[in-house]
C-alpha positions as CSV (number, residue, x, y, z in Angstrom):
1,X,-65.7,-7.2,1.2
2,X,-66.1,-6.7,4.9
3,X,-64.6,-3.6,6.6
4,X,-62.1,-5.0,9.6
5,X,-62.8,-3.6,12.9
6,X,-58.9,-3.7,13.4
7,X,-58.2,-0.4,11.4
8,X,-59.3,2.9,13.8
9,X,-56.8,4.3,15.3
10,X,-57.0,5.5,19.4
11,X,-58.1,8.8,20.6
12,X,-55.6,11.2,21.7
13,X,-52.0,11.6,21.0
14,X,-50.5,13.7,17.8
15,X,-53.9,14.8,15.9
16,X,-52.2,14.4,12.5
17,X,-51.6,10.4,13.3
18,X,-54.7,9.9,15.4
19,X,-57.4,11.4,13.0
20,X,-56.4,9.6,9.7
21,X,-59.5,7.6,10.3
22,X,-58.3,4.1,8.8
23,X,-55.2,2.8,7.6
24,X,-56.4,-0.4,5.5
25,X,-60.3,-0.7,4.3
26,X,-60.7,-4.5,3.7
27,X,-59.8,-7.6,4.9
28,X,-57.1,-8.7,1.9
29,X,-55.2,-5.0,2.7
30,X,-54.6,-6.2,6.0
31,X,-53.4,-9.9,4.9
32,X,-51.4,-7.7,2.6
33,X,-49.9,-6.0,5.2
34,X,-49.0,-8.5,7.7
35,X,-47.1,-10.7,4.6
36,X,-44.9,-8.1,3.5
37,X,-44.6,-7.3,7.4
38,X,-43.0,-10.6,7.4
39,X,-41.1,-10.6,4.6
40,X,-39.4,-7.2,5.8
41,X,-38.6,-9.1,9.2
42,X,-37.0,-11.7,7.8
43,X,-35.2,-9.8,5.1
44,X,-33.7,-7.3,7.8
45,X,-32.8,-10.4,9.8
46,X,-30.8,-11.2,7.2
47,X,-29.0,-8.9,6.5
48,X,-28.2,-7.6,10.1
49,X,-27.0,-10.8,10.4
50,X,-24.8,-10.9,7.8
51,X,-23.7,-7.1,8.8
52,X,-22.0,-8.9,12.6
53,X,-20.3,-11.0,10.1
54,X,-19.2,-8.9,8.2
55,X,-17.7,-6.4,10.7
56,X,-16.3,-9.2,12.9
57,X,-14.7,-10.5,9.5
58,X,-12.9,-7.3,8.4
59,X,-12.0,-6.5,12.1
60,X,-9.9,-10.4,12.4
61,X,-9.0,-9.8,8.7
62,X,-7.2,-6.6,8.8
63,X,-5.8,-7.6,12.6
64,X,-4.3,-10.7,11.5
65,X,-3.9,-10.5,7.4
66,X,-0.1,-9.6,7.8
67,X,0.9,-11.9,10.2
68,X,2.7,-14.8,7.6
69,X,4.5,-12.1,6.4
70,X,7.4,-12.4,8.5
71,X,7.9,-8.4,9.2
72,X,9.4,-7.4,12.7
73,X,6.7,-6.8,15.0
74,X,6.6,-2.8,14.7
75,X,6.1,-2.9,11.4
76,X,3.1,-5.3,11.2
77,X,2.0,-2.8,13.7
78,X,2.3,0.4,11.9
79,X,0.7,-2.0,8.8
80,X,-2.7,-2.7,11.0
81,X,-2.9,0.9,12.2
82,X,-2.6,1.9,8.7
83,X,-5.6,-0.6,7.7
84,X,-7.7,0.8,10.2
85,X,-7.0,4.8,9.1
86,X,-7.7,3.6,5.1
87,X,-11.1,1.2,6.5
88,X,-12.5,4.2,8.7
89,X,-11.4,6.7,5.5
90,X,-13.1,5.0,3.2
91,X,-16.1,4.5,5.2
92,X,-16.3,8.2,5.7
93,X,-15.7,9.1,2.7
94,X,-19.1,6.7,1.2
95,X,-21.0,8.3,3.3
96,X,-20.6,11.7,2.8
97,X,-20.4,11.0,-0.8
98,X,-23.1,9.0,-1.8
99,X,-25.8,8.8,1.1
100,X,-25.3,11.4,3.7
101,X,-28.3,10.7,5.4
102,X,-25.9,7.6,6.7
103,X,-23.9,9.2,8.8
104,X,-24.4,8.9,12.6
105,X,-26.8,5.9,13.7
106,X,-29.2,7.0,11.3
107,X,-32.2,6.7,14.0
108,X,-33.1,10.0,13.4
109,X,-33.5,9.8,9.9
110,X,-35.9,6.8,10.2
111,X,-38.0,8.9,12.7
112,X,-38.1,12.1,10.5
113,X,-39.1,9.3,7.8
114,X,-42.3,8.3,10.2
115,X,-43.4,12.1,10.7
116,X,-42.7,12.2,6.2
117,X,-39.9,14.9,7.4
118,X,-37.2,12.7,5.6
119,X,-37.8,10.0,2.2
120,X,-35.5,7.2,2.3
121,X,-33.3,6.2,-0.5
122,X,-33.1,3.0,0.4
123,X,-30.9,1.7,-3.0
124,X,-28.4,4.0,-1.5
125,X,-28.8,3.5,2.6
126,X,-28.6,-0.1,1.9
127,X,-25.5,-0.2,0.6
128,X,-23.6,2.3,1.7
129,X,-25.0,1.8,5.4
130,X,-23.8,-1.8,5.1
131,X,-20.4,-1.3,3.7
132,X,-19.1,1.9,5.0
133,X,-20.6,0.8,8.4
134,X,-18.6,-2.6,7.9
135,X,-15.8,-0.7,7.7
136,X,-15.9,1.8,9.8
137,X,-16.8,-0.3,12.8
138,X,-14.3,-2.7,12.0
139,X,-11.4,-0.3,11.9
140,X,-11.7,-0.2,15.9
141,X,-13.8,2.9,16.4
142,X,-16.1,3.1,19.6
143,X,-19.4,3.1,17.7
144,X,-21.9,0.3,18.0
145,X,-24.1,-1.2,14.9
146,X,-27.3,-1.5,16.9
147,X,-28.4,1.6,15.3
148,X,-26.9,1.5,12.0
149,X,-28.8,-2.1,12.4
150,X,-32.4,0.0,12.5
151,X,-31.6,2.3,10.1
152,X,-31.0,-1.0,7.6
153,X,-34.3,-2.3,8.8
154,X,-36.3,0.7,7.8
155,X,-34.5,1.3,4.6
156,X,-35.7,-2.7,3.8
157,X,-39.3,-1.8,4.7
158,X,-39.0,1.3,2.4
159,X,-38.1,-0.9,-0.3
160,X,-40.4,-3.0,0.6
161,X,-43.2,-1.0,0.5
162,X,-42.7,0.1,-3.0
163,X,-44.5,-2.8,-4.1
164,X,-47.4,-2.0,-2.3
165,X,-48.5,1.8,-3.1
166,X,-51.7,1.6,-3.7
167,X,-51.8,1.2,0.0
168,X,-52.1,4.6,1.0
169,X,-50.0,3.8,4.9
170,X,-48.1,0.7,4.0
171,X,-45.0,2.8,3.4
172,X,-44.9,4.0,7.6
173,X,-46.2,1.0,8.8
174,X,-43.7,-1.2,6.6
175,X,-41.0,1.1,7.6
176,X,-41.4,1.1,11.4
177,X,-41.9,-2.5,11.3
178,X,-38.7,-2.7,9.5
179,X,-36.7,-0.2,11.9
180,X,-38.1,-2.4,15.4
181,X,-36.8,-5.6,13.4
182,X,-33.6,-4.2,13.0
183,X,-33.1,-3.5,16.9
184,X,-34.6,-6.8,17.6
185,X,-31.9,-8.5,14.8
186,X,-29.2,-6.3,16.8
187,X,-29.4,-7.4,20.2
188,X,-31.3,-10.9,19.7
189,X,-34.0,-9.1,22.0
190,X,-37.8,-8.9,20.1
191,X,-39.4,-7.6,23.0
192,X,-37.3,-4.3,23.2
193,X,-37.5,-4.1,19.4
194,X,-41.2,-3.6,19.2
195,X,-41.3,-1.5,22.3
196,X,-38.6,0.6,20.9
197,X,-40.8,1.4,18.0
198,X,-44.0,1.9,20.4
199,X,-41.9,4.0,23.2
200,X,-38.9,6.1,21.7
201,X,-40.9,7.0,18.3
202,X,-44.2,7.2,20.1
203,X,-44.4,10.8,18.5
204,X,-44.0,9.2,15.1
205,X,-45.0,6.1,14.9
206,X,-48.9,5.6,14.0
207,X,-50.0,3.4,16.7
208,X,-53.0,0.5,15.9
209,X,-53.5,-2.8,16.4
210,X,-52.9,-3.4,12.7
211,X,-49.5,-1.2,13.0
212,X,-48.8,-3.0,16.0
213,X,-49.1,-6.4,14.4
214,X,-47.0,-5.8,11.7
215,X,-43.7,-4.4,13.5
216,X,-44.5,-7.8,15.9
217,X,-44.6,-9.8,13.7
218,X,-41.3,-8.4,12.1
219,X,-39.7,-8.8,15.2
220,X,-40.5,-12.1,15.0
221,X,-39.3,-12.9,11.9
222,X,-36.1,-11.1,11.7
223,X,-35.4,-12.9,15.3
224,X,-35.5,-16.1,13.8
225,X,-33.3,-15.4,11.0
226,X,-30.8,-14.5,13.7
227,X,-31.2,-17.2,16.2
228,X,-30.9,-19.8,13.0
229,X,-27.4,-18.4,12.4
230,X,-26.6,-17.3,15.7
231,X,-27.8,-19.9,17.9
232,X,-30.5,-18.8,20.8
233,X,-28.6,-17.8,24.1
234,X,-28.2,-14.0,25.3
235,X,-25.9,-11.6,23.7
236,X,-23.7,-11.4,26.5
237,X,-22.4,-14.2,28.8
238,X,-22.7,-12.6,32.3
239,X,-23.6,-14.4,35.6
240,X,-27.6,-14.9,36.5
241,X,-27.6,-12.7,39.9
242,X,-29.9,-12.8,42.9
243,X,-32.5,-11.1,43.3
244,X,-31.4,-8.0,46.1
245,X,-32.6,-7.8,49.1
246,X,-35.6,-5.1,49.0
247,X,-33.9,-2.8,51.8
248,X,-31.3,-2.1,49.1
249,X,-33.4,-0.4,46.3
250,X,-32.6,2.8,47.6
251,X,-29.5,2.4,46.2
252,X,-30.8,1.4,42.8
253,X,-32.8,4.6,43.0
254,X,-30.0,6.8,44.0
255,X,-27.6,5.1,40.9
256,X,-30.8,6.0,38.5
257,X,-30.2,9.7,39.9
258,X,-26.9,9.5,39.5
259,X,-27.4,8.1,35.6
260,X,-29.8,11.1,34.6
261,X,-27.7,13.7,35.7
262,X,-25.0,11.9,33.7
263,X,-27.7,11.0,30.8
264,X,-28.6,14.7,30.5
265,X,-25.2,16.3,30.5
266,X,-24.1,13.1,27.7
267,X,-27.0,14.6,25.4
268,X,-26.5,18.1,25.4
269,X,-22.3,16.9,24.8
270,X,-23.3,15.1,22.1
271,X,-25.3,17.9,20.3
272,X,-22.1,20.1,21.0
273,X,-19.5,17.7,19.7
274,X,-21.7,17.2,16.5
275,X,-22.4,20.6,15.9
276,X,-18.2,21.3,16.3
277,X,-17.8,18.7,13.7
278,X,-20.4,20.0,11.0
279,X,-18.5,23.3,11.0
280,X,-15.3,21.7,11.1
281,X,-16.6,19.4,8.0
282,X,-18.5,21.8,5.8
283,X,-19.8,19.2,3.6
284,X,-16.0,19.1,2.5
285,X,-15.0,15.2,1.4
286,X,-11.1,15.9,2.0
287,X,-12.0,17.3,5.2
288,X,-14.2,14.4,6.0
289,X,-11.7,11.5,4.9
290,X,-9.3,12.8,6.5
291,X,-11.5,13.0,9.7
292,X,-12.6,9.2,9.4
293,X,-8.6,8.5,8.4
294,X,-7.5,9.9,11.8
295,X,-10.0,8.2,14.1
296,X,-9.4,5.0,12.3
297,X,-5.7,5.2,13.1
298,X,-6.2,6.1,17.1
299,X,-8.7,3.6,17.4
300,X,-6.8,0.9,15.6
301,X,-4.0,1.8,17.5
302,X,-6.0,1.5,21.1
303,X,-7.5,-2.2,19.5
304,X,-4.2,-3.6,18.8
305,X,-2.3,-2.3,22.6
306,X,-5.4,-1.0,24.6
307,X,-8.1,-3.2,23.2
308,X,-10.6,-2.0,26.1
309,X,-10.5,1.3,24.9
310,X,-11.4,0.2,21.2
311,X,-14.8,-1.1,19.4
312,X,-18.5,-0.9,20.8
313,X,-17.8,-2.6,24.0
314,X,-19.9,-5.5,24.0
315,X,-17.3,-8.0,24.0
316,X,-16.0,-5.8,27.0
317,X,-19.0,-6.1,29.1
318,X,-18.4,-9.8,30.0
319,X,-14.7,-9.4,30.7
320,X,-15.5,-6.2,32.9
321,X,-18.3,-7.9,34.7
322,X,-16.7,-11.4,35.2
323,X,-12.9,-9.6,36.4
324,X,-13.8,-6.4,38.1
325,X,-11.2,-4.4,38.7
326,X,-11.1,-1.6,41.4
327,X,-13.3,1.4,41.6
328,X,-11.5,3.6,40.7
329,X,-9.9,2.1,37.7
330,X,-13.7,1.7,36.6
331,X,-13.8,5.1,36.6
332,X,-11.2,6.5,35.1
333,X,-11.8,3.3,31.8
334,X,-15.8,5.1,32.4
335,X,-14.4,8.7,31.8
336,X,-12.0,7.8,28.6
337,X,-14.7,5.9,26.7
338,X,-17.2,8.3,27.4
339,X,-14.7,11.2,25.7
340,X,-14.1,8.5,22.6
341,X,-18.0,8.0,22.3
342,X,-18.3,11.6,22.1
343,X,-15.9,11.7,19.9
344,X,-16.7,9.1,17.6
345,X,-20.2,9.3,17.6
346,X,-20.0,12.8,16.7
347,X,-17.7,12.8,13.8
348,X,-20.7,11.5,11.1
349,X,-19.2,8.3,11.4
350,X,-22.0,5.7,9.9
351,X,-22.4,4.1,13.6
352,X,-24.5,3.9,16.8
353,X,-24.0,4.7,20.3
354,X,-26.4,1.9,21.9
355,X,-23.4,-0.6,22.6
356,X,-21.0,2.2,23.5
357,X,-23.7,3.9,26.0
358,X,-24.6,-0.1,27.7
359,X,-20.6,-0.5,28.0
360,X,-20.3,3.1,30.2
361,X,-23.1,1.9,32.3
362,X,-21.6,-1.2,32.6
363,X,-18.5,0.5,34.0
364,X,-19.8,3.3,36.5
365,X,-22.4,1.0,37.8
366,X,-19.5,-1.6,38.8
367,X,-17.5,1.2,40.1
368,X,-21.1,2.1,42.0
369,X,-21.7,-1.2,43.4
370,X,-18.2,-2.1,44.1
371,X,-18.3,1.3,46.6
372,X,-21.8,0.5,47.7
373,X,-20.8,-2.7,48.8
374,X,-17.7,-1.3,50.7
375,X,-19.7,1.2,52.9
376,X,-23.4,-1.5,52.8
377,X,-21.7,-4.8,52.9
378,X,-25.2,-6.3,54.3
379,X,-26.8,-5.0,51.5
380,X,-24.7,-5.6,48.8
381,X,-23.7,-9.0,48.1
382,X,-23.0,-9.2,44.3
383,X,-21.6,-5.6,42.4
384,X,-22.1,-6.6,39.4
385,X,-25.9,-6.4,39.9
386,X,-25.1,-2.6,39.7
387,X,-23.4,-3.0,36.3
388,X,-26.7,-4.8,34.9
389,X,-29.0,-1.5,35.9
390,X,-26.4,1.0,35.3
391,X,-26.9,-0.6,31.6
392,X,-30.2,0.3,31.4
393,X,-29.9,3.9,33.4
394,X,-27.9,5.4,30.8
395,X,-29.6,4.3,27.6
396,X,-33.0,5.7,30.3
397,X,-31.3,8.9,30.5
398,X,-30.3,9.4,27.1
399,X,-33.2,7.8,24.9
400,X,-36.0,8.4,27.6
401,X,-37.3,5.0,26.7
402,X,-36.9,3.4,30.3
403,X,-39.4,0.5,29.7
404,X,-37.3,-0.4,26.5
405,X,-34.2,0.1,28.6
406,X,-34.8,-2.3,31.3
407,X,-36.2,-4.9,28.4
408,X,-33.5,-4.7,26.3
409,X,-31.0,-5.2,29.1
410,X,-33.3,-8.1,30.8
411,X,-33.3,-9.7,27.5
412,X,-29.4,-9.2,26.4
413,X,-28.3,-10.7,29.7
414,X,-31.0,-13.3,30.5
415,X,-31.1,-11.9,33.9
416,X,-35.4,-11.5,34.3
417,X,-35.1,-11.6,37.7
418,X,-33.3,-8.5,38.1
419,X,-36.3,-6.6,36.9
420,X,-37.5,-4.8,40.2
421,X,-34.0,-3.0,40.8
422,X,-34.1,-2.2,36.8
423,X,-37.6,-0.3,37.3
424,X,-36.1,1.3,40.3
425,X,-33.3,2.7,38.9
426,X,-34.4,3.2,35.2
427,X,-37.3,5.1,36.0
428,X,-35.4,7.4,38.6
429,X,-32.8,8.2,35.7
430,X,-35.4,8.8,33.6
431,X,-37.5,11.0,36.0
432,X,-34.0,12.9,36.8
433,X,-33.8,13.6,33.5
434,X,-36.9,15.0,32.6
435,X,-36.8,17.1,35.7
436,X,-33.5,18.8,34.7
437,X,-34.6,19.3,30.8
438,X,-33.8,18.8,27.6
439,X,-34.9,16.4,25.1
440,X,-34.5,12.6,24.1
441,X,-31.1,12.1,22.3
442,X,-32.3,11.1,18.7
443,X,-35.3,13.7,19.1
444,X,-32.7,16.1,19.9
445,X,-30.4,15.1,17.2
446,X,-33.5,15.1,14.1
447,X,-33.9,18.8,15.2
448,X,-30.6,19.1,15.0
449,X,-30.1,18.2,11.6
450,X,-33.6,19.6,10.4
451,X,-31.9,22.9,11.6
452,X,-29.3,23.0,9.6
453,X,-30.8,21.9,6.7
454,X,-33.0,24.9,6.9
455,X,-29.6,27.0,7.4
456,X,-28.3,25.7,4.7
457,X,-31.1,26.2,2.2
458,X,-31.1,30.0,2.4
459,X,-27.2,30.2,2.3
460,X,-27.5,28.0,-1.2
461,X,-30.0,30.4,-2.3
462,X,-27.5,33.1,-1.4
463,X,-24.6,31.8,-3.6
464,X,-26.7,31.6,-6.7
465,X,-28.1,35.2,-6.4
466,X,-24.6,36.1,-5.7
467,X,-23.6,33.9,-8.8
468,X,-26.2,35.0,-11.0
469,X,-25.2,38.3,-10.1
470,X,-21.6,38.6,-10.7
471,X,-22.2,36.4,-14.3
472,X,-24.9,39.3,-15.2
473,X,-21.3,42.4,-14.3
474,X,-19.3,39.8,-16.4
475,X,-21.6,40.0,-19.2
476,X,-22.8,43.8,-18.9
């Protein structure tokens, strides 16, 4: 059969990815590829689809399953907090119990799977990603299941890709096609999806036209599925702004500025916070459940009386956006959620951070343009134009992807004309952020974690010498 001119990778880049000097050698490998590409898409539609359901499901369920029972209202209270403590418990304790690559958003175990740092066990991410993140996220916590949502689409093209080993690259390329379906399935936004895969995991991902076609056409598919169940409009019902005048994108640039400084200080907190919470956790379930059992009762507590402290925050953008309140109650709301996203996120809870990261942009860049357009009235007409970049600045900051950022929010509010200011202030966080240091969260957080895995080796080898040892006294 022919050779296909499609299969050379691009000079430059990582040498390890760049000088494997073809992925597929004939025509019917790449056909191959780009069905089970499909197939992946549209199975990790699926089932991200069904994973909304199922966490808006359990969340109504548990806050309304003892209503008919005619208890005084304190006690149907204390019932619903309780629900949320055992949910969150339970989801804890599955993941530490039977996958613990599941904890956290799981991002950074799909990119140390692209670099073949980390194997994915998919029959176990599957289901205990699914279920424990059902529950979890459901019992009010402020986690988000955009990246829980890729970590399910890579574990499908890992299962995927089992039926095709004689293929000796299928297993990356199925797997990142699976991961940028999952984002897309998340947000209803393709476009972000694939550029996700292309920007944020540039260092892993092993970029040619072939790969490229297969995690588009993923995209695609698992888009599809969505929109067939979900209907086709934007995530989130906010107004369609203006465009600003252009003698006002110095302010856009001076809120990216004020986003990186933010974005790199929210990084290094996480890393902290997670670290504080290994040591705490010691791969100890009681410890562990007992962890997930507390959050779930604060946070089902804050859903049931303060239900804008509680959950990812999606549903909040809207309300914040179409009722602004003042400034400085913006910032203070800004300032408590970013404390329970540390929190949360960093307890090895099975959830992401996307939704609760858009939410805080949401709130300081109404606070920001709310101020701006006290002391700039000619140049501010609308605030909540300032809530729309401030979305993208943060996840800039943090993820370093600004490109995906400003797509992502362009296509999750239908607001494409807002794209100039996003640029503006997207690539200033992201320039801020590079300046001051540090890495990109989930690269920071698969170091993390690669870290203490090597710690932990050596102190296992430790405790059988030192077994070994003491059974050798015994028996001397």
């Amino acid at each position: 059969m022919p050779k296909s001119p499609n299969f050379r990778f691009f000079q430059g880049g990582l040498l390890k990815h760049r000088a494997t000097p073809k992925i597929f050698t004939t025509q019917a490998d790449y056909v191959v590829l780009l069905g089970l590409s499909a197939i992946v898409g549209a199975i990790a539609g699926l089932i991200v689809s069904t994973f909304e359901y199922a966490i808006g499901f359990l969340a109504n369920y548990r806050m309304h399953f003892f209503d008919s029972w005619g208890l005084p209202h304190f006690v149907i209270a204390i019932l619903i907090i309780v629900a949320g403590a055992i949910f969150a418990a339970i989801g804890f304790w599955m993941t530490g119990k039977l996958a613990p690559e599941s904890s956290g958003s799981g991002i950074p175990h799909i990119e140390g799977a692209l670099d073949g740092l980390h194997d994915i066990r998919w029959w176990r991410v599957l289901p205990v990603k699914f279920i424990a993140g059902a529950l979890t996220l459901s019992s009010g916590m402020v986690l988000g299941r955009e990246g829980p949502s890729v970590q399910i689409g890579g574990a499908v093209g890992r299962m995927c890709a089992g039926s095709a080993k004689r293929y000796q690259h299928a297993t990356h390329v199925l797997t990142a096609s699976g991961a940028a379906a999952g984002l897309a399935a998340a947000f209803n936004a393709p476009l972000a999806g694939i550029l996700f895969i292309i920007e944020e995991m540039r260092p892993q991902f092993r970029y040619n036209i072939t790969s490229f076609k297969c995690v588009t056409l993923a995209t695609l598919m698992s888009t599809i599925v969505l929109r067939y169940f979900h209907g086709q409009s934007a995530i989130m019902e906010i107004p369609s702004y203006k465009v600003p005048p252009l003698g006002s994108l110095w302010l856009f640039l001076l809120l990216g500025i004020i986003f990186g400084i933010i974005g790199i200080n929210f990084n290094n907190w996480v890393l902290q916070f997670t670290a504080m919470f290994k040591r705490y956790h010691r791969n100890n379930m009681l410890r562990m459940t007992i962890t997930g059992a507390i959050f779930g009762a604060i946070f089902a507590f804050l859903q049931l009386y303060y239900p804008s402290m509680a959950m990812g925050g999606i549903a909040h953008i809207t309300e914040f956006v179409k009722h602004p309140m003042p400034w400085v109650i913006l910032v203070m709301f800004f300032v408590l959620r970013m404390v329970a996203t540390l929190g949360c996120f960093s307890s090895g809870a099975p959830g992401g951070v996307f939704a609760p990261m858009l939410t805080l942009g949401t709130l300081l860049g109404l606070a920001y343009g709310a101020i701006a357009a006290h002391f700039f009235p000619g140049l501010v007409s609308e605030p909540g134009v300032y809530a729309v970049a401030g979305m993208g600045a943060l996840f800039a900051a943090t993820v370093r992807a600004p490109v995906t950022g400003i797509v992502l929010v362009v296509e999750m509010t239908d607001n494409y004309q807002l794209i100039l200011p996003l640029l503006m202030t997207c690539l200033g966080a992201t320039f801020i952020a590079q300046v001051l240091g540090g890495s990109p969260l989930y690269s920071a957080l698969l170091k993390q974690s690669l870290l203490n895995k090597e710690n932990r080796q050596p102190a296992a080898k430790d405790m059988v010498k030192q077994n070994a040892s003491t059974s050798s006294d015994n028996n001397a």
